[in-house]
Every structure is written in structure tokens, then in C-alpha cells.
PDB file of N, CA, C and O in Angstrom:
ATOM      1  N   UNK A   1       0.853  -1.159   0.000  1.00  0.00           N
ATOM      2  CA  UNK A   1       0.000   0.000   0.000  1.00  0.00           C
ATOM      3  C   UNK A   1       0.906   1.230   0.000  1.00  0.00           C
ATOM      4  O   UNK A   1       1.830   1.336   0.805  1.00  0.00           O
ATOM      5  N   UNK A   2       0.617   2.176  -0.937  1.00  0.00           N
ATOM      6  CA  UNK A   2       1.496   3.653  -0.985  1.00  0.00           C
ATOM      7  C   UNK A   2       1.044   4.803  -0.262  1.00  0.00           C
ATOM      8  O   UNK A   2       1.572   5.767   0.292  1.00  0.00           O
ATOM      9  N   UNK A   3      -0.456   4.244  -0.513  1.00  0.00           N
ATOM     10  CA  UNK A   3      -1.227   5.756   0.077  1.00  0.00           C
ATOM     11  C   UNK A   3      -2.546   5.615   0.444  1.00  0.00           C
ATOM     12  O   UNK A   3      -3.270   5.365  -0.520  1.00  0.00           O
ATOM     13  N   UNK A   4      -3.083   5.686   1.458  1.00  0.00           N
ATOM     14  CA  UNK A   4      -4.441   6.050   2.245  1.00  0.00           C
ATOM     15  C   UNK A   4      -5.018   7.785   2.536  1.00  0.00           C
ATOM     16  O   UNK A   4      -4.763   8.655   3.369  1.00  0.00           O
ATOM     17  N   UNK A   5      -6.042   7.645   1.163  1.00  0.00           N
ATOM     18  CA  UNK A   5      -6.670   9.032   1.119  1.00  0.00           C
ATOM     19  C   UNK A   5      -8.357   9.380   1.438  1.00  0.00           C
ATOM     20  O   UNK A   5      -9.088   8.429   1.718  1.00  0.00           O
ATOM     21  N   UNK A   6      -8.677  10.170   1.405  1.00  0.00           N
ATOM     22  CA  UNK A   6     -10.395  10.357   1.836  1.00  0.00           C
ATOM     23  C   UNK A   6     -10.680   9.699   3.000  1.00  0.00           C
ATOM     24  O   UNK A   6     -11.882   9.461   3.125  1.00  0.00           O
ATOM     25  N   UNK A   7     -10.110   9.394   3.728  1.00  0.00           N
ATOM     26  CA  UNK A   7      -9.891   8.843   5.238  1.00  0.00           C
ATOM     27  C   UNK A   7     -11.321   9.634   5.917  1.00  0.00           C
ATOM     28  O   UNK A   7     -11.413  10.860   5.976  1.00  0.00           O
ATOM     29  N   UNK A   8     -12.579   8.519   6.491  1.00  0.00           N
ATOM     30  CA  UNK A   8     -13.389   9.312   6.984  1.00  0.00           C
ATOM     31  C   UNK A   8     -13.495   8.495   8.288  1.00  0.00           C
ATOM     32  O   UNK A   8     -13.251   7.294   8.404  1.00  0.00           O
ATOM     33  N   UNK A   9     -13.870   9.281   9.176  1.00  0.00           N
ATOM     34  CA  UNK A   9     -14.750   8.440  10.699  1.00  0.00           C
ATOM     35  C   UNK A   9     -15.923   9.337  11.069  1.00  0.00           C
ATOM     36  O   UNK A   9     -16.236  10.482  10.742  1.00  0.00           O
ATOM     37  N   UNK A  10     -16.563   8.250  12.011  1.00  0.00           N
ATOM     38  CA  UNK A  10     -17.827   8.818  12.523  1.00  0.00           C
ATOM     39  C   UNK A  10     -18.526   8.716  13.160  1.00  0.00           C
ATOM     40  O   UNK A  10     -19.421   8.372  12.387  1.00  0.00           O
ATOM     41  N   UNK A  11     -19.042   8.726  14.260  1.00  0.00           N
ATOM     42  CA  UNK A  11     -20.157   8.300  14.835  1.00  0.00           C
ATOM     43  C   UNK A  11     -21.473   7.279  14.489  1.00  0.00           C
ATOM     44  O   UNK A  11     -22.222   7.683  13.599  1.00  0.00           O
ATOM     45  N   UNK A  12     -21.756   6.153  15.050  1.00  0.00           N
ATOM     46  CA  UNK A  12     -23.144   5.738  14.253  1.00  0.00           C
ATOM     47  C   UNK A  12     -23.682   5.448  15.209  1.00  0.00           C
ATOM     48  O   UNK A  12     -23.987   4.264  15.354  1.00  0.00           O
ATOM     49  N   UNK A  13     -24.037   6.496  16.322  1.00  0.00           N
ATOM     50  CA  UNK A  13     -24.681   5.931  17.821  1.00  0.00           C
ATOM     51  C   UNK A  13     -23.784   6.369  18.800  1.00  0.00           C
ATOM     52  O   UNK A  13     -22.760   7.005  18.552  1.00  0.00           O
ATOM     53  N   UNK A  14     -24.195   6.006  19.998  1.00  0.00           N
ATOM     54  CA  UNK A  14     -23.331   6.022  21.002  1.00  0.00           C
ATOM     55  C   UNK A  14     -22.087   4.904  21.303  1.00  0.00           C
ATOM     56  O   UNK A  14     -21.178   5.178  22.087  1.00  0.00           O
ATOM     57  N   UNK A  15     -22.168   3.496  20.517  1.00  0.00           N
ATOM     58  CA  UNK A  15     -21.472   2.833  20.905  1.00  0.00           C
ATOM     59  C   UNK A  15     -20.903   1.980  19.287  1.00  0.00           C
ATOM     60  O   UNK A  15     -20.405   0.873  19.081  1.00  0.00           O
ATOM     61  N   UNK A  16     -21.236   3.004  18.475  1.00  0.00           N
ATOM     62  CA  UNK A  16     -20.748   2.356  17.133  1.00  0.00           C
ATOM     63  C   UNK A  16     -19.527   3.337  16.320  1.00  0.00           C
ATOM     64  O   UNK A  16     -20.013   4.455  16.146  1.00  0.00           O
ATOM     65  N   UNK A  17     -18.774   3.296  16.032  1.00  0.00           N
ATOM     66  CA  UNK A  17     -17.411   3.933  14.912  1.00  0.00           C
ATOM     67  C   UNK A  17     -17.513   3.441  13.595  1.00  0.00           C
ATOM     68  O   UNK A  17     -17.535   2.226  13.402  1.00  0.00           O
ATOM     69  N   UNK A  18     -17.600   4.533  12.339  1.00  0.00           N
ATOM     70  CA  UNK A  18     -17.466   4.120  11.260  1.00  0.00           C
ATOM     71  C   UNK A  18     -16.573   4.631  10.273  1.00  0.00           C
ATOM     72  O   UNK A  18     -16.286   5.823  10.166  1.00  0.00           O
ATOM     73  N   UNK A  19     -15.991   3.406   9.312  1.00  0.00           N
ATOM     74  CA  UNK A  19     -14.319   4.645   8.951  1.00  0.00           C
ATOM     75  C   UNK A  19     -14.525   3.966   7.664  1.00  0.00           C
ATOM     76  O   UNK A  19     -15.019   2.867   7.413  1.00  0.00           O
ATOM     77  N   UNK A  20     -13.824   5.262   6.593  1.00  0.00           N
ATOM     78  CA  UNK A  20     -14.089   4.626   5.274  1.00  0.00           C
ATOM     79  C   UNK A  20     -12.734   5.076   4.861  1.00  0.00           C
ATOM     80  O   UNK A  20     -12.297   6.020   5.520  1.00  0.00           O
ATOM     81  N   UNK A  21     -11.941   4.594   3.883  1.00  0.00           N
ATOM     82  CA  UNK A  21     -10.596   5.214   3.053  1.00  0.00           C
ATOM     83  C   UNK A  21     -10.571   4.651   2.054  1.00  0.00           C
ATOM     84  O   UNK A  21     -11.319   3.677   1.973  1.00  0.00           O
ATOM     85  N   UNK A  22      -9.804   4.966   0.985  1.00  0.00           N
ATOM     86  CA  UNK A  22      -9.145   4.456  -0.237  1.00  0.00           C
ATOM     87  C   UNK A  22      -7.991   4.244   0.457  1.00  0.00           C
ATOM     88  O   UNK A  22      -7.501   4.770   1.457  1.00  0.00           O
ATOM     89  N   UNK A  23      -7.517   3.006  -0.576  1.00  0.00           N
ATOM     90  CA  UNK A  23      -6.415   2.977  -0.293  1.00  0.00           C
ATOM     91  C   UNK A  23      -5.630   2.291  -1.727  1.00  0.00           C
ATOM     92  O   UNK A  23      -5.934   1.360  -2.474  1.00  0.00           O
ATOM     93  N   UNK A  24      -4.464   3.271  -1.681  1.00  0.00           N
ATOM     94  CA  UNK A  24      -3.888   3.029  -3.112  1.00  0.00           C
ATOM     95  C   UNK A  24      -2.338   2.182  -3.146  1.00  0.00           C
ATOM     96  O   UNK A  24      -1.226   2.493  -2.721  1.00  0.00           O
ATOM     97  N   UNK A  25      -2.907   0.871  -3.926  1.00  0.00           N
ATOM     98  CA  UNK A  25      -2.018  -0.372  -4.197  1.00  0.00           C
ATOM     99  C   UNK A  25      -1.707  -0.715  -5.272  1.00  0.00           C
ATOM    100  O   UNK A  25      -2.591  -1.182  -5.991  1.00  0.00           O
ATOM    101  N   UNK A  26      -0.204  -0.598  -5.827  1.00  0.00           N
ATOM    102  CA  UNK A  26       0.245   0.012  -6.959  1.00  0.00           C
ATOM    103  C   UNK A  26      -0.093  -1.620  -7.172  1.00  0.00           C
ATOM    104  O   UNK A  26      -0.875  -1.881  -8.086  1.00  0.00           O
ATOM    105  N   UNK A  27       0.276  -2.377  -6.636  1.00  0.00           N
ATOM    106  CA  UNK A  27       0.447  -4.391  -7.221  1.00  0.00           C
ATOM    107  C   UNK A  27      -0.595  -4.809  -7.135  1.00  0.00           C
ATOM    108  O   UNK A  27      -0.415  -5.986  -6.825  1.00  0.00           O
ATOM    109  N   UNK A  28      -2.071  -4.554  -7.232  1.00  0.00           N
ATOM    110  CA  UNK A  28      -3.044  -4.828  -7.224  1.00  0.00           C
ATOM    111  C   UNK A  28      -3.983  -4.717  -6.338  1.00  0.00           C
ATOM    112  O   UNK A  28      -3.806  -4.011  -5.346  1.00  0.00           O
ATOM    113  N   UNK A  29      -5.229  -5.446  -6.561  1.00  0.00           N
ATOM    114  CA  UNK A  29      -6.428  -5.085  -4.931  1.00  0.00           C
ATOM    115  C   UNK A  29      -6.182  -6.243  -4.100  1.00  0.00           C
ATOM    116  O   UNK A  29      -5.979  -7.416  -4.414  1.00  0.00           O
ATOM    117  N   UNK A  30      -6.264  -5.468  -2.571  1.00  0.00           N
ATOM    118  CA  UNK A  30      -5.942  -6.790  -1.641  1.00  0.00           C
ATOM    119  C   UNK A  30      -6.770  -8.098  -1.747  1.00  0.00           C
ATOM    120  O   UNK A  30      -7.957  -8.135  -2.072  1.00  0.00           O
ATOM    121  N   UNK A  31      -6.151  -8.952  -1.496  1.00  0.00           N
ATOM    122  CA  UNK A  31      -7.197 -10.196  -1.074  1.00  0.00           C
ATOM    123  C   UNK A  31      -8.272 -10.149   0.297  1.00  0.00           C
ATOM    124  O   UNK A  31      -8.097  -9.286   1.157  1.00  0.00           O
ATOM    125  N   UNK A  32      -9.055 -10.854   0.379  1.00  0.00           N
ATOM    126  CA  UNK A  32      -9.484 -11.395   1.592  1.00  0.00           C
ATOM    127  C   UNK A  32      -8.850 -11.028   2.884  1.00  0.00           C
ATOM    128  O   UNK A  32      -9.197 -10.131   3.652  1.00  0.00           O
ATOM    129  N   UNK A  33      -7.823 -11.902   3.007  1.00  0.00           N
ATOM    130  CA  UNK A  33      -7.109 -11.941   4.319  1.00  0.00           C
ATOM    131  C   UNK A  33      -6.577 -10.704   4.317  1.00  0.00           C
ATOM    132  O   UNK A  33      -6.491 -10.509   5.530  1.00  0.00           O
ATOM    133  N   UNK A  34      -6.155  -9.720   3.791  1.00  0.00           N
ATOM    134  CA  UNK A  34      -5.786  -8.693   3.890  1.00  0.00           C
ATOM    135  C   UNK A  34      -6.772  -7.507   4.282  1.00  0.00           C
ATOM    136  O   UNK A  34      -6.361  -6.480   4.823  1.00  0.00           O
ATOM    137  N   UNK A  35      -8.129  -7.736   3.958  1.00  0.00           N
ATOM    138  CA  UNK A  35      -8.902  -6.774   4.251  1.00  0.00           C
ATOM    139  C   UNK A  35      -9.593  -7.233   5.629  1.00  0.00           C
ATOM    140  O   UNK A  35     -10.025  -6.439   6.466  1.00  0.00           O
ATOM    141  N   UNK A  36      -9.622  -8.253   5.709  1.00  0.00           N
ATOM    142  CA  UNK A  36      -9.901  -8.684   7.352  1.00  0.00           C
ATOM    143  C   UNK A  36      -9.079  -8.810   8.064  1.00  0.00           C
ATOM    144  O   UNK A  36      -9.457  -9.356   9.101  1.00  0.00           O
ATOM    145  N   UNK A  37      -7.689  -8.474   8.031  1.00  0.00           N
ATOM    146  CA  UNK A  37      -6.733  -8.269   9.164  1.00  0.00           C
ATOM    147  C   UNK A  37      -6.922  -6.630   8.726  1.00  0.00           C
ATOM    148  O   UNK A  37      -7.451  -6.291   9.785  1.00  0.00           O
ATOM    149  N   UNK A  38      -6.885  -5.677   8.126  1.00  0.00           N
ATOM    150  CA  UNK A  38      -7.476  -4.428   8.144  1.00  0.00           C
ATOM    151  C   UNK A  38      -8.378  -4.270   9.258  1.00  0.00           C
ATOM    152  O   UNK A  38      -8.411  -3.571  10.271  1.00  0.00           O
ATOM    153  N   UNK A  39      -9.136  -5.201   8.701  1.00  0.00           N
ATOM    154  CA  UNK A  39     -11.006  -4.629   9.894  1.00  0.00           C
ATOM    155  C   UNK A  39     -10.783  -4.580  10.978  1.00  0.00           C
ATOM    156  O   UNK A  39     -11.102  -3.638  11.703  1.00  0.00           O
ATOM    157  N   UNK A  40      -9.754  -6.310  11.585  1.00  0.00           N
ATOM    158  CA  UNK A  40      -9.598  -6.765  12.541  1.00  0.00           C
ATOM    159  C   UNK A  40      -8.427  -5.348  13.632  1.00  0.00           C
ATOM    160  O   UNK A  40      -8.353  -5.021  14.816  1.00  0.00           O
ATOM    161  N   UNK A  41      -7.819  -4.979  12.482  1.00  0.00           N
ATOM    162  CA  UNK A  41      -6.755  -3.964  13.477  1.00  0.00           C
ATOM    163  C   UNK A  41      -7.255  -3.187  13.948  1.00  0.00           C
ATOM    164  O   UNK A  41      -7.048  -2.781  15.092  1.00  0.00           O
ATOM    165  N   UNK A  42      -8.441  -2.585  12.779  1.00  0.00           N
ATOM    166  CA  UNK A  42      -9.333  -0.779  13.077  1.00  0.00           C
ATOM    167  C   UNK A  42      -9.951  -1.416  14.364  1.00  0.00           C
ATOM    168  O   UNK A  42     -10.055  -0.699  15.360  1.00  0.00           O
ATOM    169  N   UNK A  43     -10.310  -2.540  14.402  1.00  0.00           N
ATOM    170  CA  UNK A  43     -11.309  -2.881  15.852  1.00  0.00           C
ATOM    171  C   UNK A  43     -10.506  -2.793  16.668  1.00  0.00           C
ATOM    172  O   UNK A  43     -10.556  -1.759  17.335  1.00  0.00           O
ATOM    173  N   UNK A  44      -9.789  -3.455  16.886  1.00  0.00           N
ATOM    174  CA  UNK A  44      -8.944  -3.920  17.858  1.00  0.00           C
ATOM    175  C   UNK A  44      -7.636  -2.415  18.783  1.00  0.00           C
ATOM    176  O   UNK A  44      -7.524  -2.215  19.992  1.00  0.00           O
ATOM    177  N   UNK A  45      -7.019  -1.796  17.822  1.00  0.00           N
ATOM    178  CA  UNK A  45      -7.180  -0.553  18.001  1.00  0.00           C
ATOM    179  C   UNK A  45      -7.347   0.325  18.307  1.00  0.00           C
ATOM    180  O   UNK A  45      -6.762   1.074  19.089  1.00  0.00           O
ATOM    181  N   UNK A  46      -8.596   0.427  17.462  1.00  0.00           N
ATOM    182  CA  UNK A  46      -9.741   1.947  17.374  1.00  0.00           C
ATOM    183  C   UNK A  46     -11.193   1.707  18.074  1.00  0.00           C
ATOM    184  O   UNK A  46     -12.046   2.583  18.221  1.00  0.00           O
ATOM    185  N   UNK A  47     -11.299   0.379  18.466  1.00  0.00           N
ATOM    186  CA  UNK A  47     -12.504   0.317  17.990  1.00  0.00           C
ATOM    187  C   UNK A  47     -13.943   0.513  17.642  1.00  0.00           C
ATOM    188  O   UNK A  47     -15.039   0.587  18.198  1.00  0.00           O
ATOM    189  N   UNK A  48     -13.159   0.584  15.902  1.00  0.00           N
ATOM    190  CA  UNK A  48     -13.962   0.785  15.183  1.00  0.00           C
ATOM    191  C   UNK A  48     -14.670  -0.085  14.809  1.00  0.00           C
ATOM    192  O   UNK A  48     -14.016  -1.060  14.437  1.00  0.00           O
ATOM    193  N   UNK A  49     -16.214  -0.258  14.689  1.00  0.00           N
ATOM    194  CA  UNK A  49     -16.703  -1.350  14.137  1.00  0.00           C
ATOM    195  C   UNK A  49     -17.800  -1.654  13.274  1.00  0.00           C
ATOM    196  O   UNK A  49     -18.807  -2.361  13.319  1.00  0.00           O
ATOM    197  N   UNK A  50     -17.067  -0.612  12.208  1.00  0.00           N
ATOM    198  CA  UNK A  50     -17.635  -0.836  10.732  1.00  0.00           C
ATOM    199  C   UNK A  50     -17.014   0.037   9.601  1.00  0.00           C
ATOM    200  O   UNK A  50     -17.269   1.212   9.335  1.00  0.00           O
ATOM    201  N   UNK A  51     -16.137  -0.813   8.998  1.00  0.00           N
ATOM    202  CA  UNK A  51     -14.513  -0.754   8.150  1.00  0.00           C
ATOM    203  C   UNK A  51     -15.352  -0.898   6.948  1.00  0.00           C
ATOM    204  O   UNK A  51     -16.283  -1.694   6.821  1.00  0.00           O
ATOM    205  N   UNK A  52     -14.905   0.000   6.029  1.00  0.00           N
ATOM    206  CA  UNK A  52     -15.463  -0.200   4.257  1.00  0.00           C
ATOM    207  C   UNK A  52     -14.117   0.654   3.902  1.00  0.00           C
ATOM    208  O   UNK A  52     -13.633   1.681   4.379  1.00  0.00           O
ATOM    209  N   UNK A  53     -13.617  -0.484   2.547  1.00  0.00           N
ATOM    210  CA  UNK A  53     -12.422  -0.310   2.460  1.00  0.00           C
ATOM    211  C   UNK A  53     -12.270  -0.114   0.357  1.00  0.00           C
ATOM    212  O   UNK A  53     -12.348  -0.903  -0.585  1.00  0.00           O
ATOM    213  N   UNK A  54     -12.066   1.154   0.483  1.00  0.00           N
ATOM    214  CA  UNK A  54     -11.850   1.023  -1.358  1.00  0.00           C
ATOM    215  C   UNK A  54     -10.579   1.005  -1.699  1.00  0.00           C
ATOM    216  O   UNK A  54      -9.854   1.913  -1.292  1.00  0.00           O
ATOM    217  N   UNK A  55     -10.085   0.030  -2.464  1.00  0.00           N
ATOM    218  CA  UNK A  55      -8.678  -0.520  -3.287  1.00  0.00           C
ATOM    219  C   UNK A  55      -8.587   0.160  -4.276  1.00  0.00           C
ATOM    220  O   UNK A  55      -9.649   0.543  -4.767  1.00  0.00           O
ATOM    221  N   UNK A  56      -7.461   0.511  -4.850  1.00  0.00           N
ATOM    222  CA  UNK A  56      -7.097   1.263  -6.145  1.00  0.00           C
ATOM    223  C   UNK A  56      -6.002   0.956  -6.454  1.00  0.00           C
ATOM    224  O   UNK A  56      -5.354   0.548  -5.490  1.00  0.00           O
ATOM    225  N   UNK A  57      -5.192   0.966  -7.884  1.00  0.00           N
ATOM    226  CA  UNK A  57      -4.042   0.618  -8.216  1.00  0.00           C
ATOM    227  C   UNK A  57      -3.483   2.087  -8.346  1.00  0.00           C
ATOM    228  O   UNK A  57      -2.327   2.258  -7.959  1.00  0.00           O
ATOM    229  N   UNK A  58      -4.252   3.279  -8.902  1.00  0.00           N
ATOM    230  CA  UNK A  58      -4.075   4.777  -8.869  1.00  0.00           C
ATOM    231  C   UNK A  58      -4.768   5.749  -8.118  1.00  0.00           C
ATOM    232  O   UNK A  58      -5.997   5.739  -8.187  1.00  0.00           O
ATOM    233  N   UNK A  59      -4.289   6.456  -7.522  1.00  0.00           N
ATOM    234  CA  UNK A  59      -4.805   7.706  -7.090  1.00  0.00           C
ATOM    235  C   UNK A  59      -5.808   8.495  -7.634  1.00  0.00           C
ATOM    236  O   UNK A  59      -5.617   9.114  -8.681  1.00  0.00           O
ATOM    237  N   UNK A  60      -6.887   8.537  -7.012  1.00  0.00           N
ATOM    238  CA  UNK A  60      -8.100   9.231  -7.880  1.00  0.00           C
ATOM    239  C   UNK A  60      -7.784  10.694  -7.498  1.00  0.00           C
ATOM    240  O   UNK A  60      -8.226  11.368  -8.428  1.00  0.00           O
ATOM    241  N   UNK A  61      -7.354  11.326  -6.779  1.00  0.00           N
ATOM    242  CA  UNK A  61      -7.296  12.839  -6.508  1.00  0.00           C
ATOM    243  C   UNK A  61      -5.789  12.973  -5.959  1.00  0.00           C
ATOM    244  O   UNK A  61      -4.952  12.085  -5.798  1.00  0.00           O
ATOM    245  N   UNK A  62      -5.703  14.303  -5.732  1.00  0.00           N
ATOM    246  CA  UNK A  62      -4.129  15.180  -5.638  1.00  0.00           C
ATOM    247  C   UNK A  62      -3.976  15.329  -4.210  1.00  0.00           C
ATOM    248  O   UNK A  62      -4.653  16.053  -3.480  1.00  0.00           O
ATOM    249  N   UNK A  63      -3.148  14.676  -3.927  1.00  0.00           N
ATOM    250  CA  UNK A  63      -2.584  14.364  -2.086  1.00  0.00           C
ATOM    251  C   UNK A  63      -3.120  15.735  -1.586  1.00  0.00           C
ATOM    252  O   UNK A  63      -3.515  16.403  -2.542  1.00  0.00           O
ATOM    253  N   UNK A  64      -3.238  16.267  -0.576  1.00  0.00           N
ATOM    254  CA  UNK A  64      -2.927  17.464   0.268  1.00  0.00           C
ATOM    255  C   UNK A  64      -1.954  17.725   0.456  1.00  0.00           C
ATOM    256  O   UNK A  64      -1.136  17.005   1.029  1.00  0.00           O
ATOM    257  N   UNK A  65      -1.667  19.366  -0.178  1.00  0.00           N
ATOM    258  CA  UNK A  65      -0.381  19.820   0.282  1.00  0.00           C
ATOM    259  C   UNK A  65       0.570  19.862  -1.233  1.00  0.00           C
ATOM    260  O   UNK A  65       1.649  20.444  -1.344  1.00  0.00           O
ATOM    261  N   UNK A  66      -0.041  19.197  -2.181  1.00  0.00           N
ATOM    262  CA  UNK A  66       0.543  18.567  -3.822  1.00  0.00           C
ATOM    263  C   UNK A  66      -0.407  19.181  -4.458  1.00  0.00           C
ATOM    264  O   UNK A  66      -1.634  19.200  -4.370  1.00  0.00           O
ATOM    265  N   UNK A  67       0.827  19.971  -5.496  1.00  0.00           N
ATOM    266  CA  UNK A  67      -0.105  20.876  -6.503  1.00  0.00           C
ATOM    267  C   UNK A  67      -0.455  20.081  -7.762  1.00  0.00           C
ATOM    268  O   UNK A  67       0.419  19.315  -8.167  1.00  0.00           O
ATOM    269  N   UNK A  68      -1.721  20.157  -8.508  1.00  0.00           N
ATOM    270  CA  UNK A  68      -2.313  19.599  -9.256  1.00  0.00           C
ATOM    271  C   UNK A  68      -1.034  19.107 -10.677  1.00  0.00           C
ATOM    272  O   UNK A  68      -0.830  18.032 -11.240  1.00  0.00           O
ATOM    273  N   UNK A  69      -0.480  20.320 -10.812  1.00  0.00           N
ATOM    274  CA  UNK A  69       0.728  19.595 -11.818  1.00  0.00           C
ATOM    275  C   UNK A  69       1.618  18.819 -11.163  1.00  0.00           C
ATOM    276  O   UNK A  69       2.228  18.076 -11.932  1.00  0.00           O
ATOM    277  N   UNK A  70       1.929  18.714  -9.975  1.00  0.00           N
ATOM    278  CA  UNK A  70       2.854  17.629  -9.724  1.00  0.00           C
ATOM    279  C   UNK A  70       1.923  16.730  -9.236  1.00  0.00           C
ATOM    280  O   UNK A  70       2.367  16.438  -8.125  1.00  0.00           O
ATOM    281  N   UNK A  71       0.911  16.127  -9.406  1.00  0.00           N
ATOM    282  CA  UNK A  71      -0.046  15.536  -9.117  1.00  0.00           C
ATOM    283  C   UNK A  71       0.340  13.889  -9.813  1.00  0.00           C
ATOM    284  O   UNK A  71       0.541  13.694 -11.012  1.00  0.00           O
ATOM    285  N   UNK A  72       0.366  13.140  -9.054  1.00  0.00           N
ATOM    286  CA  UNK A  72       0.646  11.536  -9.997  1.00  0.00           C
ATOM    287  C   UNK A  72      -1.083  10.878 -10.165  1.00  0.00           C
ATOM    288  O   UNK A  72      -1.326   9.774 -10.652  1.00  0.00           O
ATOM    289  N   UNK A  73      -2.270  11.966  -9.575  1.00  0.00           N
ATOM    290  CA  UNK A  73      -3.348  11.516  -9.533  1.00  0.00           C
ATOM    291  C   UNK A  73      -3.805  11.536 -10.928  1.00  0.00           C
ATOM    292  O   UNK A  73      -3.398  12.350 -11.756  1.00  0.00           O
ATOM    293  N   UNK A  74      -5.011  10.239 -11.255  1.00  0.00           N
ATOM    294  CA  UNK A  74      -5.333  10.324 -12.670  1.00  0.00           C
ATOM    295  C   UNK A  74      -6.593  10.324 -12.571  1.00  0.00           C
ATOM    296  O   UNK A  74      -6.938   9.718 -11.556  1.00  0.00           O
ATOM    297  N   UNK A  75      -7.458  10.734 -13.172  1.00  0.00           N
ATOM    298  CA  UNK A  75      -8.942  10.822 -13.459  1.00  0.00           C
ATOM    299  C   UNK A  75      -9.592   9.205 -13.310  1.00  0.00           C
ATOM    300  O   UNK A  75      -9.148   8.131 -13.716  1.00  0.00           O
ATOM    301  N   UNK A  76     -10.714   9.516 -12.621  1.00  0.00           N
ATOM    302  CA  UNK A  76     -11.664   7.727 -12.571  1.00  0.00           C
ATOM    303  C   UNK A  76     -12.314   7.765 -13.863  1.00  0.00           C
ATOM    304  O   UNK A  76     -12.662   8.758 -14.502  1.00  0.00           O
ATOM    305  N   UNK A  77     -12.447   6.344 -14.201  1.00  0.00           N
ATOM    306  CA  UNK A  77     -13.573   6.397 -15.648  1.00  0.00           C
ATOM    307  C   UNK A  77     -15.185   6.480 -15.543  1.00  0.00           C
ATOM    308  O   UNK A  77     -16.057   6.937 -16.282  1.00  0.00           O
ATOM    309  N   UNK A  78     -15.184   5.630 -13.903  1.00  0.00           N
ATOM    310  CA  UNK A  78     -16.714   6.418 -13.733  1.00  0.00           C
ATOM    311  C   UNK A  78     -16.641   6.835 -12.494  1.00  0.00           C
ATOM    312  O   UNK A  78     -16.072   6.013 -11.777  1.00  0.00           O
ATOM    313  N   UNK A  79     -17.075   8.018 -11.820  1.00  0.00           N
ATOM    314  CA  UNK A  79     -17.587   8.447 -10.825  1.00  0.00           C
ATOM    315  C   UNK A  79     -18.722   7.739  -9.878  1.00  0.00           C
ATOM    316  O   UNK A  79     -19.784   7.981 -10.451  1.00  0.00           O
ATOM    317  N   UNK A  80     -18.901   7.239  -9.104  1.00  0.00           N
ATOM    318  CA  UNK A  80     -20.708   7.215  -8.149  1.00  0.00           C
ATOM    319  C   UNK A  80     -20.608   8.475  -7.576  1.00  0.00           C
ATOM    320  O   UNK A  80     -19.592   8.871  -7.005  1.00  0.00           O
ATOM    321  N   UNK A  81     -21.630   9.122  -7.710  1.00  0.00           N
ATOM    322  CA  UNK A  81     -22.203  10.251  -7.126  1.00  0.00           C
ATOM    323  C   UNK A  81     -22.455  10.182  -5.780  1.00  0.00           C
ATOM    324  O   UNK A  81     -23.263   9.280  -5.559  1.00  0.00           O
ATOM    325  N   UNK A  82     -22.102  10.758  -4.781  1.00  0.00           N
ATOM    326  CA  UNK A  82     -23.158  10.899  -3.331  1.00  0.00           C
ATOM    327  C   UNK A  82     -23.065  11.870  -3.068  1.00  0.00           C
ATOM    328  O   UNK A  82     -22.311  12.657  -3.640  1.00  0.00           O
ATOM    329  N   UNK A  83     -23.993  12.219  -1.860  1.00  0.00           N
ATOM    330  CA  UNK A  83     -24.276  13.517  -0.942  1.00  0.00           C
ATOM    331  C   UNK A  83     -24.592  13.451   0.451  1.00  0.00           C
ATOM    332  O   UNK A  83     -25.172  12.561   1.074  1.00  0.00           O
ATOM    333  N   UNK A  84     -24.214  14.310   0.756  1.00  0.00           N
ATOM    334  CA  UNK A  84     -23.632  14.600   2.057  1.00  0.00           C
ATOM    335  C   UNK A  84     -23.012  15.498   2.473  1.00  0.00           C
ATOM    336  O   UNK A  84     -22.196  16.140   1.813  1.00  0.00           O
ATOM    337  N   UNK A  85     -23.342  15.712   3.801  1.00  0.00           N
ATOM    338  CA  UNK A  85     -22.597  17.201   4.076  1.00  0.00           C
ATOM    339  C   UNK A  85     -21.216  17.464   4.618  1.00  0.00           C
ATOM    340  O   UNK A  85     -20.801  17.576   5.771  1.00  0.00           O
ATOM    341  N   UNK A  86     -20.686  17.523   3.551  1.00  0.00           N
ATOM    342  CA  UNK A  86     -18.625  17.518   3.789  1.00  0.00           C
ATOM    343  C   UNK A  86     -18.464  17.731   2.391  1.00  0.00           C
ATOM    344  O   UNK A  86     -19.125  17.256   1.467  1.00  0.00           O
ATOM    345  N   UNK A  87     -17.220  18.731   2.353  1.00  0.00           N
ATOM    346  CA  UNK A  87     -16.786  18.614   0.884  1.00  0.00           C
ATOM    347  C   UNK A  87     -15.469  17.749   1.462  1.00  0.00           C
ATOM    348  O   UNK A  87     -15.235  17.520   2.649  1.00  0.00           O
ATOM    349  N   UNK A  88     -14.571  17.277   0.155  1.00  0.00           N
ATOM    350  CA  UNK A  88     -13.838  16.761  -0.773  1.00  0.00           C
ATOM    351  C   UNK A  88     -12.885  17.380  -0.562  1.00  0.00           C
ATOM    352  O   UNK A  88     -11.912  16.650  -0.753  1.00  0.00           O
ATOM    353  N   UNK A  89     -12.487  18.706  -0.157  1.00  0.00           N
ATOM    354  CA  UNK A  89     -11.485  19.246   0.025  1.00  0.00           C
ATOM    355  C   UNK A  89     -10.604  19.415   0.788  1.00  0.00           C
ATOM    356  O   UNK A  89     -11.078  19.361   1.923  1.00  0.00           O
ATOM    357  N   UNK A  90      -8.700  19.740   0.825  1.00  0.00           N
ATOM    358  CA  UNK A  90      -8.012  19.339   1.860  1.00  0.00           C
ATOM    359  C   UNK A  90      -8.358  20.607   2.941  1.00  0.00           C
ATOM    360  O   UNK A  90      -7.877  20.600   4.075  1.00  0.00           O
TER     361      UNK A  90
END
């Protein structure tokens, strides 16, 4: 793994944590066992206990702090849309 971006947490109750990231893996998407020793750490940890985990081989957006031309980020071919109240921005 090179890079963990859009990193979110949150509340889902009084006794629930919820965390979402990309995470960018130049050698491919993890397996199985790799994303459940993930879950298993955020719990164990943080605990957090409810891990959703997006794999990428490229960077969909421009690190924080990295200007768009030195950017190694490349455009997605499709977008999903959502909403919600937070922008996207560093």
C-alpha cells in the first residue's frame, strides 16, 4: 500500500465507529485476508466497528499539500455520485 486518502470516521450511535478510506495499491487489490486483518486492526485498536475499504491501483485525486501539476493523480472512468454534508477538500 502507498497511500491512504479520503480517510473518513464517525459516529453511528453512542457505541458504534465508522471509517471509510481508499487505499492506493500500486500491485493490485488486496485479497481477503488482507482486508480482514485491516477490519480486525481498526477494531482492535480503534474500535472501530464498521470498516469499508476502497482498493485502487491509482490515485483518484491530488494528495494534500501537492499541486495539481505535480499531481501523480489520474482521473476515474466512472464516478458514483453521493451527498452529504462535507466537501472533498483538503
Amino acid at each position: 500500500m502507498s497511500r491512504v486518502h479520503d480517510l473518513h470516521t464517525w459516529a453511528m450511535g453512542t457505541s458504534q465507529t465508522a471509517l471509510t478510506a481508499h487505499l492506493v495499491m500500486p500491485q493490485g487489490h488486496a485479497d481477503d485476508a488482507f482486508l480482514q486483518d485491516a477490519m480486525e486492526k481498526m477494531h482492535d485498536q480503534f474500535e472501530i466497528t464498521h470498516v469499508t475499504l476502497q482498493v485502487m491501483k491509482e490515485p483518484f485525486t491530488t494528495p494534500c499539500g501537492e499541486s495539481p501539476e505535480n499531481a501523480t493523480a489520474v482521473k476515474p472512468t466512472a464516478v458514483v455520485a453521493h451527498e452529504h454534508g462535507h466537501s472533498h477538500a483538503c
